[in-house]
N, C-alpha and C positions, 0 to 999 in steps of 0.2 A: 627840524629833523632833516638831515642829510636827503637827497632821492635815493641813494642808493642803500639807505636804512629804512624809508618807504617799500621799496622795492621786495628787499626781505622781509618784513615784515607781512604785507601781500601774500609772498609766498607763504609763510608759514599758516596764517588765516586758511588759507583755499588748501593745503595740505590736510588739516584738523577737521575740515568740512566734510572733505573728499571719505576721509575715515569714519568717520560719522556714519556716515551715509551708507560705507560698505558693511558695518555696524548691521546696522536696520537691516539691511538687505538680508544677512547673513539671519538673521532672526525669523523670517520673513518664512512661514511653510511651503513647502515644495508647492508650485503649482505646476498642473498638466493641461495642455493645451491638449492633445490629442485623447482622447475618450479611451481607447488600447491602453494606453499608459497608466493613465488614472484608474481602469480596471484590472490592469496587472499589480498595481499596486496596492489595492484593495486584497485581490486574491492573494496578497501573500500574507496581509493582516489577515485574513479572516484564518487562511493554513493556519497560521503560527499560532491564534487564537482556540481552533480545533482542535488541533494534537494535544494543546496542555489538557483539552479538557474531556482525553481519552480515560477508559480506566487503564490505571498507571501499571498496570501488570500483562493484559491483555493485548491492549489497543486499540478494544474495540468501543464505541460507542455507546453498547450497553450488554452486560454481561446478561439478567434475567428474561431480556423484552423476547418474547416467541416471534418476534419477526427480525433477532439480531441480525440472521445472517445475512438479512438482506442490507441492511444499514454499513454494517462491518464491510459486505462485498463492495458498495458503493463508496465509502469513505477509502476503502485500498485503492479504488480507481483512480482517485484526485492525489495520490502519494500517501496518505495516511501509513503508519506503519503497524498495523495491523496483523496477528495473527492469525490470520485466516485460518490456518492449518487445524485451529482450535475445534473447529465444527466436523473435524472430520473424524469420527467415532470410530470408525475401525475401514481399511482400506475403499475410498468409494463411496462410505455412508456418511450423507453430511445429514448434521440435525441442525434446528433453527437458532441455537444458540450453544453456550460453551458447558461443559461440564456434565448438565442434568438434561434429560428429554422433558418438552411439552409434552409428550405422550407417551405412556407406554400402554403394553396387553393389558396389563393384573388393572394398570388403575386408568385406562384412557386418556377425557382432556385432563392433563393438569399444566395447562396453558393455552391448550391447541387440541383441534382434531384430529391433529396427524404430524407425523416425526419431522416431516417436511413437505415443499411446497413448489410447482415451477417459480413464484416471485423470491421465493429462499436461495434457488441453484441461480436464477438468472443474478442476483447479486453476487454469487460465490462464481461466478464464474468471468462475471464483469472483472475480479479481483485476478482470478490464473491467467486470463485473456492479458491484463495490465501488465503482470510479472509476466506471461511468458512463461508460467510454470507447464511446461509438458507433460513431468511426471505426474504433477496431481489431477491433469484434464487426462490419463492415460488410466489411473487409476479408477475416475468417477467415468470412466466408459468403461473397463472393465467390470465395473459395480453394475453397470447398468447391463450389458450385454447379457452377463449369469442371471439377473434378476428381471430379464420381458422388459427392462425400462419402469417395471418399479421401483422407484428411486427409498420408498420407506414404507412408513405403517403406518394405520392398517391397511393388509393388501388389499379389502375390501373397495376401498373410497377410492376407486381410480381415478376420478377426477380431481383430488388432490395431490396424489402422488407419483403419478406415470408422467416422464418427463417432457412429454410430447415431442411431436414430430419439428417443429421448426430448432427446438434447442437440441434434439438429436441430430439436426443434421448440421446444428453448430456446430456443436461437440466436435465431430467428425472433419469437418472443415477446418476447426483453430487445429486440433491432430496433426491433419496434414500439412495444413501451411509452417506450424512451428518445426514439424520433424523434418522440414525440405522435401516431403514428398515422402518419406520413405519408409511413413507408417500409413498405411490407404486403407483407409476401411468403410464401406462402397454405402452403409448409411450416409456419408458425405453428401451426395447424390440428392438425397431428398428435400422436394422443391420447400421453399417457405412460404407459408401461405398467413395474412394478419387479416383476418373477421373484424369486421366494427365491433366493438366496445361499448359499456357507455358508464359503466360505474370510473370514480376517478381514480382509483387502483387501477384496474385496469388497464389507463389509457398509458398508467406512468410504466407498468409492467412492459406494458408494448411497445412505447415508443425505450425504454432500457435495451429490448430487444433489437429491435430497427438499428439502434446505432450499435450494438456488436454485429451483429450479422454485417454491418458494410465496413468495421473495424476490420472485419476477417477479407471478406472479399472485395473490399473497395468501392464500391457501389451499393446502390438500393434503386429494386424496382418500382415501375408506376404505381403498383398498386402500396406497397411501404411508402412510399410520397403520399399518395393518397392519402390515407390515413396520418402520417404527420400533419395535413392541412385537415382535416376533420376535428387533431387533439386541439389543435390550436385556433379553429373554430369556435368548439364546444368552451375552450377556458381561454381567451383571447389575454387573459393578465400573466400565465402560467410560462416564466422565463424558462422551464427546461425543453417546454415541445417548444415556444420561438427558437430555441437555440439549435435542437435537433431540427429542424425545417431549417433554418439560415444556413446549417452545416451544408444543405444541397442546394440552397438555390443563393446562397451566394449572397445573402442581404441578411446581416446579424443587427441594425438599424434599432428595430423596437426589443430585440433582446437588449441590447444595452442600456435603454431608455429604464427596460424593468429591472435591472442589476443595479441599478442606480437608486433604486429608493431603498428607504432605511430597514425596512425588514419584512422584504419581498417572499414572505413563504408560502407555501401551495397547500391548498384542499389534500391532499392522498398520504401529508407529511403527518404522523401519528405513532402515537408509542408511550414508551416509559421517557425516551430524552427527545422532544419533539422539538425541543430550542436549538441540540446540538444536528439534530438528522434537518432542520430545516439549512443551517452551514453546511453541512457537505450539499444536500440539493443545489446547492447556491453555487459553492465551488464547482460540481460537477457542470451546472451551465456556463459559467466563465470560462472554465477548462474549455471547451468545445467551442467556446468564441476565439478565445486567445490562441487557440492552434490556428483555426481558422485563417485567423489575420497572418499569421506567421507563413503559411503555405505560398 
């Protein structure tokens, strides 16, 4: 054999290899060396996997469950397309799910003790806060200013229906930041004040809270930190209080150690769709990493 039919032939050998190899490679599943990555990429499997498994009419997460509104508010947060609008009964009155009331007069609970709930508005609100809707946070202040801040029924049970003082001065506050000032209505004003907790509803209620209120105004006080490190104290595994606490201090570390196991859901996640409400949970703390890093 000639050397210069050696020679080619060499060549063509290390060409077929070289191919080979890009082969494999190409085969090969994405790896992420950076932790961001690999959890942005997860969050957009789990999105993609959520929405298919909205109801197909709605968008919402679960059409009968007495605690929809709150599920639906937080699933619109993360992008879901959701019609929030569904809960809204007549100008300002949201009830906790689409269609039919958990309660009425003639026949009481028939779900619920009451039409609605602050954990109900604080997720319908998480959802106008997200869109930006002005009108429908102008409407559910309206509802509220005629009605003392009875938000439903019965007037009786004021402790589940009066929408208290720190989401009224929400209310007031997203108002005037979205209308550039130029709707002021002097509820705004009213300080926020977050009491310890200890049921795990509760802790999720509140820390929901704590991050609208610095969505609105940018910040959160010592004592809202406080209590972030108290939720995350009390439930040390619970990735949405690491993630709201890493939002202020700047170390999202063990939130993403807990995003990282295979089906990371929390004690307060409960209902009729408890598989799909622990996915938004999940999204909703990624979301608040992955801005995070972004900033």
């Amino acid at each position: 054999m000639s050397r210069s039919l050696k020679v080619l032939l060499s060549l063509l050998i290390s060409l077929v290899l070289i191919a080979s190899c890009s082969k494999e490679d190409n085969n090969k599943p994405e790896q992420h060396d950076d932790p961001i990555d690999e959890l942005k990429s997860r969050y957009d499997l789990v999105l993609y996997d959520s929405i298919n498994r909205l109801d197909p009419v709605t968008g919402w997460p679960s059409v009968n469950d007495c605690d929809g509104t709150l599920w639906a508010g937080l699933a619109c947060s993360v992008g879901m397309p959701v019609k929030i609008e569904l809960a809204e009964y007549s100008p300002g009155e949201i009830h906790r799910k689409p269609y039919k009331s958990c309660y009425t007069r003639e026949q009481g609970d028939i779900g619920s003790k009451s039409t609605i709930s602050r954990d109900m508005l604080t997720g319908y609100m998480a959802c106008l806060i997200e869109r930006k809707d002005l009108p429908a946070l102008k409407r559910l202040a309206n509802y509220g200013e005629k009605n003392t801040w009875i938000m439903g029924e019965p007037y009786d049970l004021v402790s589940r229906v009066f929408l208290g003082n720190n989401l009224i001065g929400l209310l007031g506050r997203s108002i005037y930041k979205l209308s550039n000032g130029d709707s002021d209505r002097i509820y705004r004003k009213l300080p926020t004040e977050y009491q310890p907790v200890s049921q795990d509803f509760e802790r999720h209620i509140q820390v929901q809270g704590i991050l609208l209120q610095s969505k609105i105004t940018g910040s959160i006080t010592d004592q809202m930190l406080s209590r972030l490190k108290d939720h995350v104290n009390a439930y040390p595994d619970d990735h949405l209080f690491h993630a709201a606490l890493g939002k202020f201090t700047g170390d999202q570390s063990k939130t993403i150690q807990l995003l990282s196991k295979e089906n990371p859901c929390t004690k307060y996640v409960r209902g009729e769709n408890p598989d799909l409400y622990c996915e938004i949970n999940w999204l909703q703390s990624a979301k608040i990493v992955l801005e995070s890093a972004n900033k």
